[in-house]
C-alpha positions as CSV (number, residue, x, y, z in Angstrom):
1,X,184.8,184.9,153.0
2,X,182.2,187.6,153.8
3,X,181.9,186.9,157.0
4,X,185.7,186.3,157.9
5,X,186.7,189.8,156.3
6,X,183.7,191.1,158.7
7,X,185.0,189.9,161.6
8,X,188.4,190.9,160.7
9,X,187.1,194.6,160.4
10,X,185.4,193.9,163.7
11,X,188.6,193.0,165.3
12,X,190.1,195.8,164.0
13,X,187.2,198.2,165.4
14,X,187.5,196.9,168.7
15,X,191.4,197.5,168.8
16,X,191.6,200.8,167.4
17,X,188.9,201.6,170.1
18,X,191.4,200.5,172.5
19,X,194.4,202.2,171.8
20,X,193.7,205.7,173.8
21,X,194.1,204.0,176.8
22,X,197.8,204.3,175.7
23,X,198.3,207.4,176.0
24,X,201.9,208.3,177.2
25,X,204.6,207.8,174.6
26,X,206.0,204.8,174.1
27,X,208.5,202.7,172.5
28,X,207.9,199.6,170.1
29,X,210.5,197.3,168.2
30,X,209.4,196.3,164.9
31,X,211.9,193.7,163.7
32,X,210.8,193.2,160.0
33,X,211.1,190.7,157.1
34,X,213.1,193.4,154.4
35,X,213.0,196.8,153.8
36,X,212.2,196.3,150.1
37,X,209.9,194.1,149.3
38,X,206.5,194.1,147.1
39,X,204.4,192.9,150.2
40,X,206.5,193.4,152.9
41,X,207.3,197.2,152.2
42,X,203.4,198.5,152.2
43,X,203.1,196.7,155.5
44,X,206.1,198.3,156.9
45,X,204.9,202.1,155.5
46,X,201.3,201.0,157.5
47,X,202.9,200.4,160.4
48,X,205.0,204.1,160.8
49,X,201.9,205.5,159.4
50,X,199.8,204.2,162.2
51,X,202.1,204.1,164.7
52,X,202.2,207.9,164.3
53,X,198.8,208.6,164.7
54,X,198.7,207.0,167.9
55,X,202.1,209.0,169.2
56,X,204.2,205.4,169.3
57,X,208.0,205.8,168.7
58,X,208.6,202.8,166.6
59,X,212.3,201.3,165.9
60,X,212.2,199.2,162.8
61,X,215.2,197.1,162.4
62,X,214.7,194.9,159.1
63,X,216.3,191.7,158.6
64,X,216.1,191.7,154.8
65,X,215.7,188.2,154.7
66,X,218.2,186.8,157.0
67,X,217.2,184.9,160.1
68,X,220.2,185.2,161.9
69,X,220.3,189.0,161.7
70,X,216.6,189.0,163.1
71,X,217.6,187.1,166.4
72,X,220.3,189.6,166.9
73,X,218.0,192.4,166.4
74,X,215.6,191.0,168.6
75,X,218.6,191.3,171.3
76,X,218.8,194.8,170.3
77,X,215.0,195.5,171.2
78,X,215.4,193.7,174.4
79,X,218.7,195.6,175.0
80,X,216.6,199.1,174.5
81,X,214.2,198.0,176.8
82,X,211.2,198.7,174.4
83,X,207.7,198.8,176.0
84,X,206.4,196.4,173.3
85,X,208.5,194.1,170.2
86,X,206.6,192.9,166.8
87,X,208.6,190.5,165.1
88,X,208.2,189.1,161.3
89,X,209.5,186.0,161.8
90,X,211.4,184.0,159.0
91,X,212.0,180.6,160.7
92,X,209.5,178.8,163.3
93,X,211.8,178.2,165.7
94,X,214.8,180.4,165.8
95,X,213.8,183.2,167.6
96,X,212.2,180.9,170.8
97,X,215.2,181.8,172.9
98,X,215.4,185.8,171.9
99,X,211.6,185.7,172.7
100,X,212.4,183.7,175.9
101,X,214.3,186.6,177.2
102,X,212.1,189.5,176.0
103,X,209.2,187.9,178.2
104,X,211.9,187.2,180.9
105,X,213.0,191.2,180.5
106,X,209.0,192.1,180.7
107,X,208.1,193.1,177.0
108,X,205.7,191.6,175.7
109,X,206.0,190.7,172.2
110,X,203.5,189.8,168.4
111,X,204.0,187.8,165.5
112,X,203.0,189.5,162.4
113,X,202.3,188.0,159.0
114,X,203.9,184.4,159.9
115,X,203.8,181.4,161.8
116,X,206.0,179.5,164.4
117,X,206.2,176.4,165.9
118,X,203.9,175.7,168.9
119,X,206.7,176.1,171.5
120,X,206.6,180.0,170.6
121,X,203.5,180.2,172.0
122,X,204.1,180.2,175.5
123,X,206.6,183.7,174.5
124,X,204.2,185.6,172.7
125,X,200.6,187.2,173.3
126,X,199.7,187.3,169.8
127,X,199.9,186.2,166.2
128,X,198.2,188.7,163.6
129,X,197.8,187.9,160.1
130,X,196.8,185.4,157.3
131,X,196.1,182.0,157.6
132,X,199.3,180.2,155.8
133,X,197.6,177.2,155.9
134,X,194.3,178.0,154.9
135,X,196.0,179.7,152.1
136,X,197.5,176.4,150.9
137,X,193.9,174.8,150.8
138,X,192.8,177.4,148.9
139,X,195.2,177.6,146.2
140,X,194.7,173.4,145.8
141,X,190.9,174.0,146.0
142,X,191.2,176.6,143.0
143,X,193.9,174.7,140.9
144,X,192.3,171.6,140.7
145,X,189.2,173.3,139.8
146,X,191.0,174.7,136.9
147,X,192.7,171.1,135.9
148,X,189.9,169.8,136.6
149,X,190.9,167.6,139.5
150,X,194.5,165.9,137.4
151,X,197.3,166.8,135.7
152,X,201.1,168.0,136.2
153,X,202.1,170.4,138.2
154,X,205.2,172.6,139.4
155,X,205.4,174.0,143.2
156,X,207.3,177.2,143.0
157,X,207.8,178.1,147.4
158,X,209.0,180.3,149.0
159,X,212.2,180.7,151.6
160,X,213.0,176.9,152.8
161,X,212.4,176.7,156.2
162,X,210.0,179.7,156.3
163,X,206.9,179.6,158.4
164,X,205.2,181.2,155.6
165,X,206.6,178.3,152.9
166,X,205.3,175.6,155.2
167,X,202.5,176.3,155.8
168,X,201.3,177.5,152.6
169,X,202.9,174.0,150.9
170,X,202.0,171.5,153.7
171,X,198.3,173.3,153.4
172,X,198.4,172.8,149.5
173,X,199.8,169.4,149.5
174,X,197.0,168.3,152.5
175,X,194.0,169.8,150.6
176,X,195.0,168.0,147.9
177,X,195.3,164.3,149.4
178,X,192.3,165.8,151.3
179,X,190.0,165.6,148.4
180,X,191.4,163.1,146.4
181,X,192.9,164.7,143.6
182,X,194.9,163.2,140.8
183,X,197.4,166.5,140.9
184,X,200.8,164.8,140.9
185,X,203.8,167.4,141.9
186,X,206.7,167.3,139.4
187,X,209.1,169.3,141.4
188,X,208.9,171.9,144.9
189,X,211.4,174.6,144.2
190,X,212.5,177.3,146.5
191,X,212.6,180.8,145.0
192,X,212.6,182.9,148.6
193,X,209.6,185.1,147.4
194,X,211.7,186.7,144.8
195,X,210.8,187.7,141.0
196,X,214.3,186.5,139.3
197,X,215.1,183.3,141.5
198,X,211.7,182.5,140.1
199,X,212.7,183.0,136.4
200,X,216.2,181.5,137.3
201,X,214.5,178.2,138.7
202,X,211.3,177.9,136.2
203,X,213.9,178.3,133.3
204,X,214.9,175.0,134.7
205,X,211.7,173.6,135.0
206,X,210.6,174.4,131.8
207,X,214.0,172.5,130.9
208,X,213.3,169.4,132.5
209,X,209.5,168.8,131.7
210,X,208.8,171.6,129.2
211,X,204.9,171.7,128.4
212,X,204.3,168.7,130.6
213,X,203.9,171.3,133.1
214,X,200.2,171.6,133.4
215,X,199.9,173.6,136.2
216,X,201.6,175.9,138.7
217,X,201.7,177.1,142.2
218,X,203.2,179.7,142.9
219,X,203.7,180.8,146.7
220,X,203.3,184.3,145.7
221,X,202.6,186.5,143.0
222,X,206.0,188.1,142.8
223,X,207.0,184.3,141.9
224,X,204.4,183.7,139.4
225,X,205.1,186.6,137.0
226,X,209.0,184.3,136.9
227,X,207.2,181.7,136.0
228,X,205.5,183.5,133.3
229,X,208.4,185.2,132.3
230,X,210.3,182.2,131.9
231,X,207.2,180.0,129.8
232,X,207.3,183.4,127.7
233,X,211.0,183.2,127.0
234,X,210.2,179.3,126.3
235,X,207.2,179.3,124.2
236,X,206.6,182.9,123.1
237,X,202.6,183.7,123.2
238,X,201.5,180.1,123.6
239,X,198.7,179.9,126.8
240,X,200.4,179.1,129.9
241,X,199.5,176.4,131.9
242,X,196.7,177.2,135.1
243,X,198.9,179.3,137.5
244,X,197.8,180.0,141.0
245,X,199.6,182.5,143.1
246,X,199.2,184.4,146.5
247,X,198.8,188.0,147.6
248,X,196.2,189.5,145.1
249,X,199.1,191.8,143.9
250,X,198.0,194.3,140.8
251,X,200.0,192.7,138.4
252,X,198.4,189.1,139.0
253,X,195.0,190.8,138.5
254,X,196.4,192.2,135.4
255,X,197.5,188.6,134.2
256,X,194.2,187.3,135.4
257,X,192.4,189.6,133.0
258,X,195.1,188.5,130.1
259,X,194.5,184.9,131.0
260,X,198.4,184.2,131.9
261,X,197.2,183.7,135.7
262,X,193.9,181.1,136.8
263,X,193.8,182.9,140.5
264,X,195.3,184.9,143.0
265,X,194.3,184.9,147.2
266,X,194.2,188.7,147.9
267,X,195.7,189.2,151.4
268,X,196.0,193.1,152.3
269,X,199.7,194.1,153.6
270,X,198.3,197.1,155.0
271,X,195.4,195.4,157.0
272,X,198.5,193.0,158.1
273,X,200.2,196.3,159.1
274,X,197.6,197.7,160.7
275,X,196.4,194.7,162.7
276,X,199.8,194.3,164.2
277,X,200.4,198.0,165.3
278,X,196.9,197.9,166.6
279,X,197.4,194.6,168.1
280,X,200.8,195.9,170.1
281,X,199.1,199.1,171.1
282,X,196.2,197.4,172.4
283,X,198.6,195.0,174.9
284,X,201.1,197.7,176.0
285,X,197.9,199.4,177.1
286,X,197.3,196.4,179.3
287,X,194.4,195.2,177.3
288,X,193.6,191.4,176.4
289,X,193.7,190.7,172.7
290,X,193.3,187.1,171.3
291,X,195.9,185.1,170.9
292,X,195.0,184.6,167.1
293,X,194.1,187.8,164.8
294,X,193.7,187.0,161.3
295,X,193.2,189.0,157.9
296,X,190.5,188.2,155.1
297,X,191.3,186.4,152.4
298,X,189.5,186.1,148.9
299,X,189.8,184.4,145.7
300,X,190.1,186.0,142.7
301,X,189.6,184.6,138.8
302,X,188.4,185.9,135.9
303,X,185.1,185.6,137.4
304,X,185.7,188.3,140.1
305,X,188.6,189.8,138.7
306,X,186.6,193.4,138.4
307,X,184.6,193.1,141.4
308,X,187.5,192.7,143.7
309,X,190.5,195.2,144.7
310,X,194.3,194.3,144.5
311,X,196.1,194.1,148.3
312,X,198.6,196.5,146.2
C-alpha cells in the first residue's frame, strides 16, 4: 500500500507541475454525484478550492443521485461549450452517447471516483480515482480473516446499477471464490449509499436471519453505522457480528476503536477531488495524462486504527 499511495503522490506531483501551462481562464463542467453527501461533498469543496487556485471557472451541476438528470446536464456542459467536462458517473453505460457528442463538440472529458463500461473508453481521456474492484478484494480479504475463512454473511451495496456497487460487489464476491472461502451470502441488499435505507433494510435482515448474521459488508461506511444502528435497536449492547465497510470515514474509526466495526478501506475524497481537477487542468493544457489515475487505499482494524488518518 506504501508504494501505491507513493505513486499516487507522485502522480499528483507531476500534474500539479503541469497545470501553469494553463494559464488563460478557462471553463470546466463538473457534473457531480450530490450536493450533500458524507463522501461526495468534501470532494466537491476540493475541487472549487483547487480549481481556484489555478484561476479555472468551474460550473458544478450535481445530479443528487439521479442518472437521468446527469445526462441532461452533461448536454448542458456541451451546450456551454466548456473547455474541459468531469463527470461522476452513476451508471456505466448511460452517459456513452452524452460523452459521444462532448468528444464530437471537441471537449475533452474525466471520470472521477467511478467506473464505466469499456465502451466509454474510446470518449474519455481519463478515469481518476479508487480501484472499485480492488476495493471489493479487500474487504473479502479482511472479512474472512475476521470469520476466519466461514460463516454467514449480509451484503449491504450500494445504488443498483452503479459502477461503484459493481464493482465493489463483483470484486468481493470474486476474491471470495478466489481463495476458497466458505463465506456464504444470505442476502445483497441495495441501500444507495445512504445512512437510513441502511437501517430501513438491515431492520429487515435482522428480521429474517437475526443473529445468524455473522458477518457484514457494507459498501460504505455511511451504510455500516445502519447496520449497527439497526443490530443495536435488535439486540441492545450485544457484540455485533465482523462488519467491514468502505471509505475510512471518522465515525467507522470510532466504531473500530469500540469494536462495533472489524475494518474500514480509507479512500481520501479530497485526493479524489484533487486528482480530478488536476487531471482536467493538466489535458485542457494539452498535456498527456494516463488514461488510469488511481488514489491509495489502506486497511484499517484495531491494529492500525491510531496509526492511520480518517479520509474525513
Amino acid at each position: 500500500m506504501a508504494r501505491l499511495k507513493d505513486t499516487t503522490l507522485a502522480i499528483g506531483a507531476a500534474l500539479a507541475a503541469l497545470i501553469p501551462a494553463a494559464a488563460s481562464a478557462q471553463t470546466v463542467c463538473y457534473v457531480t454525484a450530490a450536493d450533500a453527501h458524507a463522501y461526495v461533498t468534501p470532494a466537491n469543496e476540493a475541487i472549487a478550492a483547487r480549481s481556484a487556485e489555478l484561476g479555472i471557472e468551474i460550473l458544478s451541476l450535481s445530479q443528487n443521485f439521479d442518472v437521468q438528470t446527469g445526462v441532461e446536464q452533461l448536454g448542458t456542459c456541451i451546450a456551454r461549450d466548456v473547455d474541459g467536462i468531469i463527470l461522476w458517473p452513476l451508471d456505466p453505460q448511460a452517459y456513452i452517447p452524452a460523452l459521444a457528442r462532448a468528444q464530437a463538440a471537441g471537449i475533452p472529458a474525466i471520470l472521477i471516483n467511478s467506473p464505466m463500461n469499456e465502451e466509454a473508453d474510446a470518449f474519455i481521456v481519463s478515469f481518476t480515482g479508487p480501484d472499485v474492484y480492488e476495493e471489493g478484494e479487500m474487504a473479502a480479504d479482511s472479512l474472512n480473516e475476521a470469520m476466519g475463512g466461514a460463516g454467514s454473511i449480509v451484503i449491504i451495496a450500494g445504488q443498483a446499477g452503479n459502477g461503484t456497487t459493481i464493482g465493489r460487489v463483483s470484486g468481493f464476491e470474486d476474491r471470495l471464490a478466489e481463495i476458497g472461502s466458505e463465506i456464504e451470502v444470505l442476502a445483497t441488499v441495495n441501500a444507495d449509499f445512504d445512512q437510513q435505507r441502511a437501517l430501513v433494510a438491515s431492520r429487515d435482515l435482522i428480521t429474517r436471519f437475526g443473529d445468524g448474521i455473522q458477518g457484514v459488508y457494507a459498501n460504505d461506511d455511511t451504510m455500516a453505522r445502519g447496520f449497527i444502528d439497526a443490530w443495536r435497536e435488535a439486540y441492545g449492547d450485544a457484540p455485533t457480528p465482523p462488519i467491514v465497510g468502505i471509505n475510512g470515514q471518522r465515525d467507522a474509526f470510532e466504531s473500530i476503536r469500540s469494536g462495533e466495526m472489524y475494518s474500514t478501506i480509507v479512500q481520501s475524497p479530497i485526493e479524489d477531488g484533487l486528482l480530478a481537477i488536476n487531471t482536467i487542468a493538466a489535458v485542457i493544457a494539452g498535456e498527456e495524462v494516463a488514461a488510469r489515475l488511481p488514489i491509495p487505499l489502506t486497511v484499517v482494524t484495531s491494529e492500525n486504527v491510531d496509526s492511520e488518518e480518517p479520509a474525513f
